[in-house]
C-alpha positions as CSV (number, residue, x, y, z in Angstrom):
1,X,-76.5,86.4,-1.2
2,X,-78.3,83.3,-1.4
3,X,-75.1,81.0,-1.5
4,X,-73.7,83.4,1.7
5,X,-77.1,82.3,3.6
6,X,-77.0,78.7,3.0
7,X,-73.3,79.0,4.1
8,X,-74.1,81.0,7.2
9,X,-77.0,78.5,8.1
10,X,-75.0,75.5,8.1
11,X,-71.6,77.0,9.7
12,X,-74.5,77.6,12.6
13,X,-75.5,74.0,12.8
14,X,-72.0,72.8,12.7
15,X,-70.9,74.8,15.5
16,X,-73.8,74.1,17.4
17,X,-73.5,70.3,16.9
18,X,-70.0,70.5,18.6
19,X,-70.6,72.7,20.8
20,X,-72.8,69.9,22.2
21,X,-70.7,67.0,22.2
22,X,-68.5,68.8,25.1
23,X,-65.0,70.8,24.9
24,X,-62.8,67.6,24.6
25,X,-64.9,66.2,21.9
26,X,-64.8,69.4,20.0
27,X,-61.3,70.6,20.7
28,X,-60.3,66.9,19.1
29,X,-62.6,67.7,15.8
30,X,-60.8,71.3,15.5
31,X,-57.4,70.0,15.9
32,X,-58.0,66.9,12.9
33,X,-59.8,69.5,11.2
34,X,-57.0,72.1,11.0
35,X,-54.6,69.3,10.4
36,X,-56.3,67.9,7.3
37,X,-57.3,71.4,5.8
38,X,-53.3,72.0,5.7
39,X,-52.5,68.7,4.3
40,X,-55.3,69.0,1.8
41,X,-54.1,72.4,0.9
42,X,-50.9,71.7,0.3
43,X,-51.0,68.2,-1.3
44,X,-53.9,68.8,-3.7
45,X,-52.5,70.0,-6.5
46,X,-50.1,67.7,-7.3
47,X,-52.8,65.0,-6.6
48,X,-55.2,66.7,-9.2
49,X,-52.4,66.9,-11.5
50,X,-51.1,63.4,-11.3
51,X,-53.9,61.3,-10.2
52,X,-57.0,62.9,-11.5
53,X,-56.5,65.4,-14.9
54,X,-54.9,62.3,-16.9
55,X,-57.7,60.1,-16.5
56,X,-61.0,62.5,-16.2
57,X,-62.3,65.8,-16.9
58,X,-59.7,67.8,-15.7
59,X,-61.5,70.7,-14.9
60,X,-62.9,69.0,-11.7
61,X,-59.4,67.9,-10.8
62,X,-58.7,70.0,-8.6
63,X,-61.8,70.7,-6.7
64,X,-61.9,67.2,-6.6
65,X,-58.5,66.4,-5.2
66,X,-59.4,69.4,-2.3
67,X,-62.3,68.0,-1.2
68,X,-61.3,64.4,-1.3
69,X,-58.3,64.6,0.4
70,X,-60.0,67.2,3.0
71,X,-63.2,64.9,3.6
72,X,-62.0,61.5,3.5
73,X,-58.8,62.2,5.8
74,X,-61.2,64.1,8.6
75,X,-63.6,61.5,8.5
76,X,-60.8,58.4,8.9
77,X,-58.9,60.0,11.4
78,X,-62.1,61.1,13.4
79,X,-63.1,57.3,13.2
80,X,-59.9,56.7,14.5
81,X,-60.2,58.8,17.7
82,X,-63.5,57.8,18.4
83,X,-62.4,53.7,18.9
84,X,-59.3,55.2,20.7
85,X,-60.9,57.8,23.2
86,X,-63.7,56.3,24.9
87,X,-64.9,59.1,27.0
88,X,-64.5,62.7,27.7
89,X,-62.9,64.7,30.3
90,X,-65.1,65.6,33.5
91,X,-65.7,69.8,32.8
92,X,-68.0,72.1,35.0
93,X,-71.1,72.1,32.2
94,X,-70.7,75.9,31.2
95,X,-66.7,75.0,31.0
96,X,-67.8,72.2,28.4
97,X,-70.5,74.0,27.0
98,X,-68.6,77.4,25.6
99,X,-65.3,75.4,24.9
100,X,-67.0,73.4,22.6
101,X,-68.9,76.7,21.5
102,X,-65.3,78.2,20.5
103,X,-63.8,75.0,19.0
104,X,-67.5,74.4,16.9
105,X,-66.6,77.6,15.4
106,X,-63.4,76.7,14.2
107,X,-64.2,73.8,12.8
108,X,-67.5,75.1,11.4
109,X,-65.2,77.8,9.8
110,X,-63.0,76.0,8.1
111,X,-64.9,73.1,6.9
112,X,-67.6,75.5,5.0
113,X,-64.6,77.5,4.1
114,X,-63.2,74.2,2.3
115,X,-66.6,73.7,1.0
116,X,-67.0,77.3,-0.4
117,X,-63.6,76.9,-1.7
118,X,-64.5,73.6,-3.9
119,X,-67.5,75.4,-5.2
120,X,-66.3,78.3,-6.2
121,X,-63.3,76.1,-8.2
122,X,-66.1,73.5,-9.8
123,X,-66.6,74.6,-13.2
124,X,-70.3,76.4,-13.5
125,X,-71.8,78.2,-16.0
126,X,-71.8,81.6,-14.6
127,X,-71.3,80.6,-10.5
128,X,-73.3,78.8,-8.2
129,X,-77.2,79.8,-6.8
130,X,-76.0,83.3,-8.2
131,X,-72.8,84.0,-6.7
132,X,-69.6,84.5,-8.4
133,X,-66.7,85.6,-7.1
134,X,-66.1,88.0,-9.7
135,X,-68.9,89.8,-11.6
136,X,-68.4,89.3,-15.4
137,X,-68.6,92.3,-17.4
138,X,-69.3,91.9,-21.0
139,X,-67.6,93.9,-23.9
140,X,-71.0,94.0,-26.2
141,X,-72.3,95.6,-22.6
142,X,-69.6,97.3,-21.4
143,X,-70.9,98.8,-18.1
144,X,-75.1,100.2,-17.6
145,X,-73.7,102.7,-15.2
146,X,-69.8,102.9,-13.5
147,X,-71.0,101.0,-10.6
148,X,-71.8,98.0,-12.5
149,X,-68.2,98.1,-14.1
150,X,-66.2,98.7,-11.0
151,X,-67.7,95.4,-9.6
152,X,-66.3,93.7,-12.5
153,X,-62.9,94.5,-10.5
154,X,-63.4,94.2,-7.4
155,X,-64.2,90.5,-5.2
156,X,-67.7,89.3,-3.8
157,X,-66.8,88.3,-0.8
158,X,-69.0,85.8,1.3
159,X,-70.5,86.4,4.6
160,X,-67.7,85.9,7.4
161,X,-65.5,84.9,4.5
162,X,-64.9,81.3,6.0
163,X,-62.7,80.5,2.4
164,X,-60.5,82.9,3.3
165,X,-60.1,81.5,6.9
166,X,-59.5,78.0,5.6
167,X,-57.6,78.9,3.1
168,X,-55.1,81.7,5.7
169,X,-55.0,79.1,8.2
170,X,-53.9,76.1,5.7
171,X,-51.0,78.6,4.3
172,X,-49.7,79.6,7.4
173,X,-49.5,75.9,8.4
174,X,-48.1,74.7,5.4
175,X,-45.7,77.6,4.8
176,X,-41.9,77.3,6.1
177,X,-39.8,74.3,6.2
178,X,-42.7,71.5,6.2
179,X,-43.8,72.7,2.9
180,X,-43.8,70.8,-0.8
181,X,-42.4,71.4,-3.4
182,X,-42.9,74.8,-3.1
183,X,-43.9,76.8,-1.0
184,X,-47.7,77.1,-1.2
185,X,-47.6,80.7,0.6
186,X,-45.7,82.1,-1.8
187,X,-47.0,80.3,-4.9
188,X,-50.5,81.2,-4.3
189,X,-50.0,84.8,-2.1
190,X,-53.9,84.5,-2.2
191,X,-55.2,81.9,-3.7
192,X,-59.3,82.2,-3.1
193,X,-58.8,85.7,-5.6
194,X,-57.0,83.2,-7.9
195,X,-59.4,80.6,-8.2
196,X,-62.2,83.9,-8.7
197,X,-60.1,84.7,-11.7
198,X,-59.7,81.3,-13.1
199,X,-63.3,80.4,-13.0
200,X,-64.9,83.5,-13.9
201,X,-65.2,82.5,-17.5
202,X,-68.0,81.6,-19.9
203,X,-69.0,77.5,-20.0
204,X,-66.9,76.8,-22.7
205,X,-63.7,78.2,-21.3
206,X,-61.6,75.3,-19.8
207,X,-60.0,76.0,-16.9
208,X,-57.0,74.0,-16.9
209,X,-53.9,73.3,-18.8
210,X,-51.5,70.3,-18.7
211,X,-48.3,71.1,-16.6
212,X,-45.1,72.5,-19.1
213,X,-47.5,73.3,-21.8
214,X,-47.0,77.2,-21.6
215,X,-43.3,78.7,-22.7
216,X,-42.7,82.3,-21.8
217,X,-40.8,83.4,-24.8
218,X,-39.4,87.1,-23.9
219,X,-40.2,90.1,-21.4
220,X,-39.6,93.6,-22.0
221,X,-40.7,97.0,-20.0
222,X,-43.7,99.3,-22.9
223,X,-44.2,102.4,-22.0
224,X,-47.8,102.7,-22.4
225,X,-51.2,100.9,-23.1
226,X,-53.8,102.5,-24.8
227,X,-57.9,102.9,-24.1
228,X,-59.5,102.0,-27.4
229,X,-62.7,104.1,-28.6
230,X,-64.2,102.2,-31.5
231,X,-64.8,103.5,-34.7
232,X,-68.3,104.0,-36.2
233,X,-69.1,102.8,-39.5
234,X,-72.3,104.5,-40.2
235,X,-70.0,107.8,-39.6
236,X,-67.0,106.1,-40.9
237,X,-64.9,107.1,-38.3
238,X,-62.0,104.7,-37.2
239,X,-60.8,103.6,-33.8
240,X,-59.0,106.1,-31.6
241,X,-56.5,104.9,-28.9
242,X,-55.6,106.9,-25.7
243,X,-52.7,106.7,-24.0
244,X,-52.0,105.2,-20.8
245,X,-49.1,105.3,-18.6
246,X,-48.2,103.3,-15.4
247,X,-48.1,105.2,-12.0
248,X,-44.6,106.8,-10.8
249,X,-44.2,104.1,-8.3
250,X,-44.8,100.9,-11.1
251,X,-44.2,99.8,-14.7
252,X,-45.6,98.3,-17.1
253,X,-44.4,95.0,-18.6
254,X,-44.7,92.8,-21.7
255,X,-44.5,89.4,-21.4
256,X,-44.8,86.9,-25.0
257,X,-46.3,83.5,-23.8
258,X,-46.5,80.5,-26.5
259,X,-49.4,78.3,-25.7
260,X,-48.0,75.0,-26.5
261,X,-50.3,71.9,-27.6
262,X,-50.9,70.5,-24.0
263,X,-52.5,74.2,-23.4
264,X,-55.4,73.4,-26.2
265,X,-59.0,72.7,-24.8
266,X,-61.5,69.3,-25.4
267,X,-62.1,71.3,-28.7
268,X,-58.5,71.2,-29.7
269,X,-58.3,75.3,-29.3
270,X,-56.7,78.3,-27.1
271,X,-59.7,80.2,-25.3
272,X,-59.2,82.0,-22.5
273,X,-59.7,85.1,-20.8
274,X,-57.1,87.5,-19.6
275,X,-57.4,86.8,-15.9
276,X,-56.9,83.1,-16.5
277,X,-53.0,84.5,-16.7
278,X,-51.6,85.2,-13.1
279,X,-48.0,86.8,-12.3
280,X,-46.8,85.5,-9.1
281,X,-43.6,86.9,-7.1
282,X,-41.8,89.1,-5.0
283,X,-42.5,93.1,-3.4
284,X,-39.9,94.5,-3.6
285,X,-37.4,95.0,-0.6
286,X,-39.7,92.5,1.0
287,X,-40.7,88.8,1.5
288,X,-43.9,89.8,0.7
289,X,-45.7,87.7,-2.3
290,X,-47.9,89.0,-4.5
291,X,-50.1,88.1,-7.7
292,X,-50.8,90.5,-10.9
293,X,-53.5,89.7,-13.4
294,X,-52.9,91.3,-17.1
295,X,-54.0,94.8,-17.3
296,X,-54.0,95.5,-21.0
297,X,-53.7,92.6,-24.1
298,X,-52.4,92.5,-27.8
299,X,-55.2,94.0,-29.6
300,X,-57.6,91.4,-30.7
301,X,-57.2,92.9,-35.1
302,X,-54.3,91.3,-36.5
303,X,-55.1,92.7,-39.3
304,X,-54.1,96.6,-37.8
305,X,-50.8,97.9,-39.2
306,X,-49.8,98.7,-35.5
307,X,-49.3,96.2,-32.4
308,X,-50.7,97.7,-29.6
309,X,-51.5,96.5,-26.2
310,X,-55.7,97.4,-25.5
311,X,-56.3,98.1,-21.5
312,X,-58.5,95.9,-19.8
313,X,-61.9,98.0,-18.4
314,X,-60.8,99.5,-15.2
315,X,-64.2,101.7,-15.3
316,X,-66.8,102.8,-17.3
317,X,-65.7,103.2,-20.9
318,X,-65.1,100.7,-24.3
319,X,-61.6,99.1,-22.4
320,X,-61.4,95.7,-22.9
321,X,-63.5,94.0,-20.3
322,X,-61.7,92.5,-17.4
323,X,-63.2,89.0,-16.9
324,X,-65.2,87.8,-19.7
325,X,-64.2,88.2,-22.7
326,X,-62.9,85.4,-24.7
327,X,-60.4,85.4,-26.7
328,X,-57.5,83.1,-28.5
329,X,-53.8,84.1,-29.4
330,X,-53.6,86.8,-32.3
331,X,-52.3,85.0,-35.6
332,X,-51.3,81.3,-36.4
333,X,-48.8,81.1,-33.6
334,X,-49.8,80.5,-30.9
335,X,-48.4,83.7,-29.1
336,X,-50.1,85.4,-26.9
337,X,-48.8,89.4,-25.1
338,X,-50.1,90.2,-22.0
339,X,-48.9,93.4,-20.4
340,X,-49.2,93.7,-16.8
341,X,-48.8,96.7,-14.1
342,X,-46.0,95.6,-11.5
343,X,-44.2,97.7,-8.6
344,X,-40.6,98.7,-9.6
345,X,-38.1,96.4,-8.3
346,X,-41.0,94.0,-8.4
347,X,-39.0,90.2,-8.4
348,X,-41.1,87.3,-10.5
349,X,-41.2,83.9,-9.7
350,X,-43.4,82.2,-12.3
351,X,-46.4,83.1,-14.9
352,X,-49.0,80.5,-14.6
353,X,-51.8,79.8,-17.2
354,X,-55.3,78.3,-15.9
355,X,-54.4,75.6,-13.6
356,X,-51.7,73.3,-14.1
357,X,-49.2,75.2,-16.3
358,X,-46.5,77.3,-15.3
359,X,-43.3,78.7,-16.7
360,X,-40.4,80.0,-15.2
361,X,-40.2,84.1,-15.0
362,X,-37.1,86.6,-15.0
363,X,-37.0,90.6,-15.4
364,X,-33.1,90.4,-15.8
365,X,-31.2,91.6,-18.3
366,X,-34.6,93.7,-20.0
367,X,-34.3,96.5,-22.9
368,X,-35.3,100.1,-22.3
369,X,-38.9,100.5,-22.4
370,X,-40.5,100.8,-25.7
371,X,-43.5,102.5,-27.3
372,X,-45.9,99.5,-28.6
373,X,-47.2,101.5,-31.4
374,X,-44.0,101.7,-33.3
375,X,-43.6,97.6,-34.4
376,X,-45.4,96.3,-37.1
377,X,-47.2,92.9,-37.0
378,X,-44.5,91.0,-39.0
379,X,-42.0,92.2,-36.1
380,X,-44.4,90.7,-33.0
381,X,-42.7,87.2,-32.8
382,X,-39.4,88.0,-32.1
383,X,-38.6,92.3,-32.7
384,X,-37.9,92.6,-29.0
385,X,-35.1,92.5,-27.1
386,X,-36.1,89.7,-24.6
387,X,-35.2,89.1,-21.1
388,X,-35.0,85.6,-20.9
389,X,-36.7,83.4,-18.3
390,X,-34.4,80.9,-16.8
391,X,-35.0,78.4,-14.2
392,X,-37.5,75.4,-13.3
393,X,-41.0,75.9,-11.9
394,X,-41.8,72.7,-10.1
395,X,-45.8,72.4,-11.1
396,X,-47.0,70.9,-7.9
397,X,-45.4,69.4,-4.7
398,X,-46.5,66.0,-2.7
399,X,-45.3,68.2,0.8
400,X,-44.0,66.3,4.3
401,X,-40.3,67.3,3.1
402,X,-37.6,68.3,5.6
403,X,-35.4,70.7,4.1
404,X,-32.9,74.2,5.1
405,X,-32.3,75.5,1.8
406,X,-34.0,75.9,-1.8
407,X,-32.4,76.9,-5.3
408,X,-32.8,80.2,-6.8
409,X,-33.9,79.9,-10.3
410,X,-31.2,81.9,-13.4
411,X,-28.4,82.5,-10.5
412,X,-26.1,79.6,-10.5
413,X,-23.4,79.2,-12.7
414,X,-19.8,77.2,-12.7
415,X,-16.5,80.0,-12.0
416,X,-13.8,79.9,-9.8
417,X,-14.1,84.1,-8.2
418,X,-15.0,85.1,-5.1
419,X,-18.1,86.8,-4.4
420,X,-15.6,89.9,-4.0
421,X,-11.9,90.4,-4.0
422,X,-11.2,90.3,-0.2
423,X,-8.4,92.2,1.8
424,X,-9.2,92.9,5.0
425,X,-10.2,89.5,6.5
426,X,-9.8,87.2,9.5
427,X,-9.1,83.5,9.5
428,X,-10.5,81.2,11.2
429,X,-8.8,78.0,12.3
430,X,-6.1,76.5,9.6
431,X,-6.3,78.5,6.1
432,X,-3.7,77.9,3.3
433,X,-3.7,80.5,0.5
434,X,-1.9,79.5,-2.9
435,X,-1.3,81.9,-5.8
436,X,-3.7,84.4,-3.6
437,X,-6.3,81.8,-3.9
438,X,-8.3,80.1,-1.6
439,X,-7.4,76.6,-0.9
440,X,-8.6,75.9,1.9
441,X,-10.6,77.9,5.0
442,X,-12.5,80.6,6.5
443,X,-12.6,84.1,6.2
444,X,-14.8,86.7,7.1
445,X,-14.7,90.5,6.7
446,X,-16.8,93.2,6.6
447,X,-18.1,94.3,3.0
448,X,-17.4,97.7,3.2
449,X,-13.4,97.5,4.5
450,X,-12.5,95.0,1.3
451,X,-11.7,97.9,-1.1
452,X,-9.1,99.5,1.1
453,X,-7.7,96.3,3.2
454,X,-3.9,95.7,3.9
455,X,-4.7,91.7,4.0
456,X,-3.0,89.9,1.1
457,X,-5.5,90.5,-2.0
458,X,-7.8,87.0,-2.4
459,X,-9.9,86.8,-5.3
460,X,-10.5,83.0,-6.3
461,X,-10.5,80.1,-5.1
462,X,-8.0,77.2,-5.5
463,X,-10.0,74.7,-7.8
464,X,-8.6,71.2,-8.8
465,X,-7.1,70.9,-12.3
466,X,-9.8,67.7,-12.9
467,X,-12.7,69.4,-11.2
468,X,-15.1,73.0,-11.8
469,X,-16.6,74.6,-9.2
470,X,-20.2,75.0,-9.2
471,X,-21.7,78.0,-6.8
472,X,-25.0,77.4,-6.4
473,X,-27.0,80.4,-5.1
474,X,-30.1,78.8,-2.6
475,X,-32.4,80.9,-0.3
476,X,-32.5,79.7,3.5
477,X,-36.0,78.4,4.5
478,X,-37.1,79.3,7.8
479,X,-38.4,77.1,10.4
480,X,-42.2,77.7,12.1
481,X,-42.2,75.3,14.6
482,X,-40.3,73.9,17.3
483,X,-39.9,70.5,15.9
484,X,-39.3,72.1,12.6
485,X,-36.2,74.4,14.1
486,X,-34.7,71.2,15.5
487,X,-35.1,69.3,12.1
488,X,-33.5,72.2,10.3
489,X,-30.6,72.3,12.8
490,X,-30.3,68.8,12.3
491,X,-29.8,69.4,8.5
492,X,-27.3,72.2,9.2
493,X,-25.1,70.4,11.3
494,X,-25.3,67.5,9.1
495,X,-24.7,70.0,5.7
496,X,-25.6,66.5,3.6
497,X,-26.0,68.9,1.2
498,X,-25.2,67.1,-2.7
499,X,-26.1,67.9,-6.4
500,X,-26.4,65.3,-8.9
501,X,-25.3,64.6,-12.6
502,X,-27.5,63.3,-15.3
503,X,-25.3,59.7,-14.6
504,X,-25.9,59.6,-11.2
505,X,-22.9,61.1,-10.3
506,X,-22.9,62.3,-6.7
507,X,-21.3,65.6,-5.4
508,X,-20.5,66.3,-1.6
509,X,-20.4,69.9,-0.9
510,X,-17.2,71.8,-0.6
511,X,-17.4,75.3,0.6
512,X,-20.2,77.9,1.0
513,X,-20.4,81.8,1.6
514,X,-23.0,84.2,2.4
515,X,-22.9,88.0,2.3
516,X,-25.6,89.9,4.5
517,X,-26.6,92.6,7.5
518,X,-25.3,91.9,10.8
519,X,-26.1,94.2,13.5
520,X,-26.5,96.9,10.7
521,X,-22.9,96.0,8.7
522,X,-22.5,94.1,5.5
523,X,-20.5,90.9,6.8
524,X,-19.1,88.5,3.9
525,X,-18.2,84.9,4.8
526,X,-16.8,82.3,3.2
527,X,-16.0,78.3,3.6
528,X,-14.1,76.2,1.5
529,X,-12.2,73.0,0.8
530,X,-10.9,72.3,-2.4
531,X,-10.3,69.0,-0.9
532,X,-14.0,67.1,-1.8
533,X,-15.8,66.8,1.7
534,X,-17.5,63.5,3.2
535,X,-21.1,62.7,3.5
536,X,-21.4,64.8,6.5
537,X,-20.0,68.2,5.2
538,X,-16.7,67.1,6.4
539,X,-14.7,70.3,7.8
540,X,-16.8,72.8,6.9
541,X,-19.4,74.2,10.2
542,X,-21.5,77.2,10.7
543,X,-20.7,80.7,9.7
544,X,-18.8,82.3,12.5
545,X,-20.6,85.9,12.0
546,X,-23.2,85.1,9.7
547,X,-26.1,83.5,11.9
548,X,-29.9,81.6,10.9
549,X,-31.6,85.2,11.7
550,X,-29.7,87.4,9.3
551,X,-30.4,85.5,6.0
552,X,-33.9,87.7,5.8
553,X,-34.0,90.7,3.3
554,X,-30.8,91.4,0.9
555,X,-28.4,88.2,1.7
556,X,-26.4,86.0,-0.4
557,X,-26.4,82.3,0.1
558,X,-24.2,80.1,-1.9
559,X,-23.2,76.9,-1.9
560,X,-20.1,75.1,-3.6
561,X,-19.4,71.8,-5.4
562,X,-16.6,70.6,-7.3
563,X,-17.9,68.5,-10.3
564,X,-16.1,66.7,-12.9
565,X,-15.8,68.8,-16.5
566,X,-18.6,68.2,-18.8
567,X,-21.3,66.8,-15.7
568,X,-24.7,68.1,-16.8
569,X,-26.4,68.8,-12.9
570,X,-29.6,68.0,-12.9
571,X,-30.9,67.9,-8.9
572,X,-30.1,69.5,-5.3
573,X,-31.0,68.0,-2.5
574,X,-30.3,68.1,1.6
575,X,-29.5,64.3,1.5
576,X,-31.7,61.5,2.6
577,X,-34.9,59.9,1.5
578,X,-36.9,62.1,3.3
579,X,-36.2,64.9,1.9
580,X,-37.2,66.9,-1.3
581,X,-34.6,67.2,-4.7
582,X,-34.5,70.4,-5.8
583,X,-35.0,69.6,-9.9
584,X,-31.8,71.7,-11.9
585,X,-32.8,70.2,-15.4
586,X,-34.4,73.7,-16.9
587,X,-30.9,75.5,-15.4
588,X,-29.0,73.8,-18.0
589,X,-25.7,73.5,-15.7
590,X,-23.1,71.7,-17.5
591,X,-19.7,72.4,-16.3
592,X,-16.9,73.1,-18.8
593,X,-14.9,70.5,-20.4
């Protein structure tokens, strides 16, 4: 309450301050103040990480790198304007007077948002003047009354929330085709909640681990967690377990994470608690993001005959609690299983660990759901049918990058088919078929018509006898802007579109096709040239049917390359220094000899 005061007090003098230096004055302060909360926001991670965490504590890296690059940027480009604008526009004085009211807000907003934001990431020993995001529960108390321990779940927001302003109006900003590496929407779906859950932990808890230090080492569906009683020893009674399914409409998942050596502390240990573990990815049938703390954990006994997963506290009760208690991987291993609740159909992108580390995420390919009770320890390293993650999680992005088009991690692979066997097609413009193969192209036909066409059957294309063709699935990136929709058609029509071997080799592109719903009908399109194409996409041109605005939802997007046999592809990028590589290392794309 205290903090939420002090904040409230000096968003009031902030605004006030503005509003008395006059509408043009204070309109110029929102506009650099909006501009460097989005660059700060988007840039500071990979400035913490780079720049900061190798050369000082890095648990104030990040909070540092935020409010450096936030404070010192406003104040420099405010310096600027002020020896460039000499005076203000002439305004009736109420016209000046609640202009600069408005834009005082604004600012006020999102500067003691940024504020609250650092804060709440600094490292304290149990918050700051008494607030904490998240109210720790402890296990020896596990909850006075069910109030107490249903706060231990639920956010403390502050008064007119001016972080999650900041925050919202720095992701909107920095979402779409201007973002870095990554896209910071969609990495950090909300991010304020994320630093709650990072930082609620007791002083000696680090929060942060080195980039590439965690490995996610296999996924599988459980069937159930379990709500641990304990045992009394006066009575000599042992432990009972409960069990605990997921709702109809979710599932519960296992996912095995080895904490790797740049993971350990100062101390040279693994502490954590289970909230410092974050799932991040897709709703499904949605391009909605989403993040998913651990909801139950291996059971802290490895000396128990049984490996079961022990819920976190959701209410009053002996649960696990859900913020604050530490713990440190069960065994000598180094492993640690989480088991978190996710929507069905739910698509991940990445599990991150503290800040810093992240490793690449996939569902695919999973075993039936199992009952956790039935393994015995011996069998909790590898028993499990694992659905492998695949891919590369960039760890941080430096942003400014022009781009149309990002990879999708564990989809690409080197083969010569068609996305489906076509017969009922149209060409467009000069098409040669050999051996019913593509050669050379464009078709497009409607998905549901290809079973029972009367078009000469097409089911590969024609590819060189000294070459392999690489399809490379991407996802289209949508433009926010009107200078951003121009840049992006400047990148289409340009289709400068390479990928790169671990020599150096370059690769033009050489065909693309996308499958998706136009005006309610599955349309399937496809360009190619088995010919290699020049530095500006040579023959190939926009879809015919397929436009910008249906590559939303459940769409295919996938781009070809001809590579020479045994090329190891390492990058993708949209050509041009200033644009962003798209780094294929983890996808381990060699092409056949």
């Amino acid at each position: 309450m205290l903090l939420s005061l002090l904040f409230f007090v000096l968003l009031l003098a902030i605004a006030l301050s503005q509003a008395a230096k006059g509408f043009f004055s204070a309109l110029i302060m929102t506009v650099l103040t909006i501009c460097c909360c989005a660059a700060a926001v988007a840039t500071h991670e990979w400035i913490a990480v780079n720049a900061l965490a190798p050369y000082w504590k890095p648990d104030f890296a990040h909070p540092l790198a935020l409010g450096l690059t936030f404070g010192l940027s406003l104040i420099i480009l405010r310096l600027i304007f002020d020896r460039l604008i000499r005076r203000s526009c002439l305004l009736p004085a109420w016209v000046d007077r609640a202009g600069g009211g408005v834009c005082g807000v604004i600012t006020a907003e999102i500067m003691v948002g940024m504020i609250a934001v650092c804060l709440q990431m600094i490292p304290f020993d149990g918050g700051f003047l008494g607030y904490s995001r998240v109210t720790p529960v402890s296990r020896d108390q596990p909850g006075a009354d069910s109030a107490k321990a249903k706060a231990g779940t639920e956010d403390r927001e502050l008064l007119l929330t001016p972080d999650r302003f900041a925050l919202a109006t720095a992701s909107f900003l920095s979402g779409g085709i201007f973002s870095g590496e990554r896209l910071f929407y969609r990495d950090h779906p909300d991010f304020v909640q994320a630093v709650g859950w990072v930082n609620a932990v007791p002083a000696m808890v680090s929060r942060y681990a080195k980039p590439k230090s965690i490995a996610v080492v296999a996924t599988e569906p459980v069937q159930l967690v379990y709500k641990m009683s304990p045992g009394s020893e006066k009575d000599r009674t042992p432990a009972t377990y409960e069990d605990i399914t997921a709702p109809k409409d979710r599932e519960l998942r296992m996912i095995r994470v080895h904490l790797q050596a740049g993971a350990r502390d100062e101390r040279k240990s693994h502490l954590f608690t289970a909230r410092q573990f974050r799932v991040v990815g897709r709703m499904p049938g949605s391009d909605i993001h989403a993040q998913f703390a651990p909801v139950a954990i291996q059971q802290e006994d490895a000396t128990q005959p049984t490996n079961r997963h022990i819920r976190l506290i959701r209410e009053r009760g002996s649960d696990w609690p859900v913020i604050d208690e530490t713990v440190s991987p069960r065994g000598d291993d180094d492993r640690v299983e989480l088991v978190f609740e996710l929507p069905k159909g739910f698509e991940p992108s990445f599990l991150e660990y503290k800040r810093g580390a992240r490793a690449p995420l996939s569902f695919g390919g999973a075993a039936a759901p199992r009952d956790t009770d039935a393994p015995k320890r011996g069998e909790a390293a590898g028993s499990a049918t694992p659905s492998t993650p695949s891919g590369n999680v960039p760890d941080s992005g430096r942003g400014g990058n022009v781009r149309r088009s990002t990879t999708q991690a564990g989809k690409s692979t080197f083969g010569d088919q068609l996305p489906m066997e076509m017969k009922a097609y149209r060409r467009i413009g000069d098409t040669e078929v050999t051996r019913n193969k593509l050669a050379n192209g464009h078709l497009v036909g409607e998905v549901d018509q290809q079973g029972s066409g009367t078009d000469p059957p097409l089911s590969k294309f024609e590819v060189p006898e000294d070459k392999r063709l690489l399809q490379l699935h991407t996802s289209f990136l949508e433009a926010r802007s009107g200078l951003g929709r121009a840049l992006s058609r400047a990148v289409a029509v340009a289709q400068n579109y390479t990928v790169v071997d671990d020599r150096g080799g370059t690769y033009p592109l050489s065909g693309k096709y996308a499958i998706a719903t136009v005006g309610g009908t599955r349309v399937v399109e496809v360009q190619y040239a088995s010919e290699e194409q020049g530095s500006m996409g040579g023959s190939l041109g926009a879809f015919d049917r397929i436009k910008d605005d249906d590559l939303k939802g459940d769409y295919q997007l996938v781009m070809l390359f001809l590579v020479n046999p045994g090329a190891k592809i390492v990058a993708f990028s949209t050509g041009g220094d200033a644009t962003r590589r798209d780094d294929l290392t983890g996808e381990n794309l060699t092409a056949p000899n």
